[in-house]
C-alpha positions, 0 to 999 in steps of 0.5 A, a space after each residue: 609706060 607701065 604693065 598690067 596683066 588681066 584676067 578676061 575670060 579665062 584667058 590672062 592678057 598683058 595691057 600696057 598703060 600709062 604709070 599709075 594707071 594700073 589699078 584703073 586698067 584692072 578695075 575696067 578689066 574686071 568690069 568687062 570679064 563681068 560683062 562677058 560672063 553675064 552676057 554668056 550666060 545669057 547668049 550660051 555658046 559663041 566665039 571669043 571674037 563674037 562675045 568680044 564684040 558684043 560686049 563692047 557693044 554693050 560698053 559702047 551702048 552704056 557709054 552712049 547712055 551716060 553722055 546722052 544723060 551728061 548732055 540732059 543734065 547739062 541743059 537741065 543746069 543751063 536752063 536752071 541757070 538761065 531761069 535763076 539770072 532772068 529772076 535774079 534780074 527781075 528781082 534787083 529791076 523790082 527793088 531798083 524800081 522805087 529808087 529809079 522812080 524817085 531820080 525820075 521825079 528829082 530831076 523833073 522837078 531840078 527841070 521844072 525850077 530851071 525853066 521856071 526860072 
């Protein structure tokens, strides 16, 4: 395990993290002192714990948005796809179809000179 100190708020906290995780934890540290400072120049003057917890709602929000975007995209790929497969398939049935045809007629005829025989 390793340490890391941040600066949120005016205040300094030690957050213990994975090895190597360091500058990771500092990046998102950064990012919610920013939030923070935004939102309280926005809300004006509230506790600490009050601004701890909007801001996490904000970061829980953003995150919600990002998986429900994930999640359209993924569909959106799925759907792509599935569109490229049916017209792929349709594509190697419109080629394969001349060359099925003439089987067809070979083994009709193979049939027709075994009966007439």
């Amino acid at each position: 395990m390793a340490e890391v100190q941040v600066h949120i708020r005016g205040r300094d906290y030690t957050v213990i993290c994975e090895a190597g995780e360091e500058d990771h934890v500092a990046r998102l540290a950064a990012y919610v002192d920013q939030r923070a400072n935004d939102l309280a120049k926005d809300v004006g003057q509230t506790s600490p714990q009050q601004l701890l917890v909007m801001v996490g709602l904000l970061v829980a929000d953003e995150l919600s948005e990002a998986y429900d975007q994930i999640k359209r995209l993924e569909d959106s790929a799925k759907s792509a796809e599935a569109s490229g497969r049916a017209a792929a398939s349709a594509e190697l049935d419109a080629k394969l179809a001349p060359t099925i045809d003439q089987l067809a007629e070979r083994v009709e005829a193979i049939a027709a000179r075994l009966e007439s025989d």
